[in-house]
N, C-alpha and C positions, 0 to 999 in steps of 0.2 A: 552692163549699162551704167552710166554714169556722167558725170559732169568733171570739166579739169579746168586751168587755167595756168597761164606765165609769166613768173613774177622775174624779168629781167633783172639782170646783176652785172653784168659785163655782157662784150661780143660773143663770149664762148658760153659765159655759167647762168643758171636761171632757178628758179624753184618751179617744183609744179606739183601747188596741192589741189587734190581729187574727191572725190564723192562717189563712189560707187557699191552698187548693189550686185552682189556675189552669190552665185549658188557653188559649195563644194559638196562634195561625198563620196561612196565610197559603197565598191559591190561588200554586201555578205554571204554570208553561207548560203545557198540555192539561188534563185533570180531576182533576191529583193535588194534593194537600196538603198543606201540614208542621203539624205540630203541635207546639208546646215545652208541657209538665206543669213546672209551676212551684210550690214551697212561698214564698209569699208573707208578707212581713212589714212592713204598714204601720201605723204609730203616729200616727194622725192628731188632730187638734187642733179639738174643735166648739164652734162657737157657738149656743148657742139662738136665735135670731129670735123664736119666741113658742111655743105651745103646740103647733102642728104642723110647721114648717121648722126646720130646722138646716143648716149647711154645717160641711164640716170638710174641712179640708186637712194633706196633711204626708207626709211620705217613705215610703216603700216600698222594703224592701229585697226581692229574690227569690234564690234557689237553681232549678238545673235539676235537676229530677231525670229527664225522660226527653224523647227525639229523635225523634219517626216522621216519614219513615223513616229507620232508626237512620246511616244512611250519611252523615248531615249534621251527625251529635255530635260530628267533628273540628272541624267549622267554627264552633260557638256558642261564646258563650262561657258557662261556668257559672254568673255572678251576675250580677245585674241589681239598679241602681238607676236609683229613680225617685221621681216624685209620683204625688201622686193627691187628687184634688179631688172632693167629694162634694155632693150635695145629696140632705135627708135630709125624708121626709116621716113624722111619728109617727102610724100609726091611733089609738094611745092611750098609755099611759106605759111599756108591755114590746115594744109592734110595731112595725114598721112598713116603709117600700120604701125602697131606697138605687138611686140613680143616680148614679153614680160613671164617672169618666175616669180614667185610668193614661197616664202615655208615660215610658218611659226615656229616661235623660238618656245613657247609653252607645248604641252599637251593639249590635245582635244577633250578630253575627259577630267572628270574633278577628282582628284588625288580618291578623295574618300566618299564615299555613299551609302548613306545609311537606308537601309529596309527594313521596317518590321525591328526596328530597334537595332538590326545587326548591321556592323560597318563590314563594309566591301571597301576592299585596298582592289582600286584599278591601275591600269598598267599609263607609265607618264610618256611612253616611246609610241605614243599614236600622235603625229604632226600634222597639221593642217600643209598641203603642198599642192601647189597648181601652176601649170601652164596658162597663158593666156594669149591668145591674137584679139585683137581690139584696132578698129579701125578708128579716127579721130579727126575733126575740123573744129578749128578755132573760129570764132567770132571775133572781128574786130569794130 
């Protein structure tokens, strides 16, 4: 869910910075799940292809705003960057469907965490990575 908008630059190139609320996560061990809610912030950069494709790529900044279950918000870390590469289909010149990839370029977890006075070295190779379908209508 979220809000975008197009900041024209020419016939072909545009910016499109976004606003979006993100849930990622990730099965563990038996049927429980984590989930990170994310306030998303990517400024991506399209190019027209013709009257229905576009692709647009470019950074992705996040903030966490919540942990389920809450017991593993010591362990995350609060912001995330990334990319995110899009491919964009227009039904018409205000709609259309976005296919989009995300992966961060940090770990999900905070290098060191302390317990009980004892530092835990966690592992940096856990990415934030997600598919996305997103349908979309501009306002004019």
């Amino acid at each position: 869910m979220g809000v975008t908008s197009e900041l024209t630059i020419s016939d072909h190139f545009y910016l499109s910075p976004q606003i979006l609320y993100m849930t990622r996560g990730r099965a563990t061990s038996g049927s429980s799940m984590v989930r990170l809610q994310y306030l998303s912030l990517p400024v991506l950069a399209g190019y027209k292809i013709n009257h229905h494709f576009e692709v647009l790529a470019g950074p992705t900044f996040g903030y966490l705003l919540s942990v389920f279950p809450s017991i593993f918000k010591g362990l995350i870390r609060s912001s995330d960057l990334g990319i995110c590469g899009t491919i964009r289909y227009r039904i018409n010149s205000r709609s259309g469907i976005d296919l989009s990839y995300l992966y961060s370029l940090y770990g999900v977890y905070k290098h060191y965490h302390v317990v009980d006075m004892q530092t835990y070295i966690l592992p940096e190779t856990a990415n934030n990575q997600s598919f996305q379908i997103s349908f979309f209508y501009l306002f004019h």
